[in-house]
N, C-alpha and C positions, 0 to 999 in steps of 0.2 A: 184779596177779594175787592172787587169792584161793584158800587153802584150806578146805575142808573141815572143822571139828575132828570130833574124836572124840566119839563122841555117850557118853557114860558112862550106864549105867542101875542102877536101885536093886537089883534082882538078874537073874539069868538068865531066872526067870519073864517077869520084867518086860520083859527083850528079846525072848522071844518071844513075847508078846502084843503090844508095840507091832513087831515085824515083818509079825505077821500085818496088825496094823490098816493100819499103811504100804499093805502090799499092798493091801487095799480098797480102802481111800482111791486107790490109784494106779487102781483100775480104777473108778473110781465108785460105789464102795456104800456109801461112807461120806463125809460132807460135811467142812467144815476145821474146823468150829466140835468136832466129836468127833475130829477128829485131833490138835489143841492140845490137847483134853483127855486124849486118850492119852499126850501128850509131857509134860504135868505129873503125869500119876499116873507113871508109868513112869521119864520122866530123872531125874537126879539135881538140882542147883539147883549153879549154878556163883557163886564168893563172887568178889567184885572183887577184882584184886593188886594189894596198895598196896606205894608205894614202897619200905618198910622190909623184907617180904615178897618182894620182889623182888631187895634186894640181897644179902639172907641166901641167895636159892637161886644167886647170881652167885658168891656166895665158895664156898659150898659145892662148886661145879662148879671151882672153883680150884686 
């Protein structure tokens, strides 16, 4: 079973112009090659958790 993450975006503008696009795209007015471009002007960039980074937010939760 898979979830969903939370999609973060650069500001609020930025979620409601990739909503709107979403919606397009969901009905066909917009192709994927401009929807990936929506999701890179728009999301945030998610950095890899590395080990040491991970243990830190373990203890912290401790």
């Amino acid at each position: 079973m898979t979830t969903k993450a939370k999609k973060k975006f650069r500001s609020t503008i930025a979620e409601a112009a990739h909503e709107i696009a979403s919606g397009l795209h969901r009905i066909g007015l917009i192709n994927a090659k401009t929807m990936r471009e929506f999701d890179a002007a728009c999301l945030t960039t998610i950095e890899p958790l590395t080990v040491s980074k991970s243990s830190r937010c373990a203890s912290a939760k401790a």
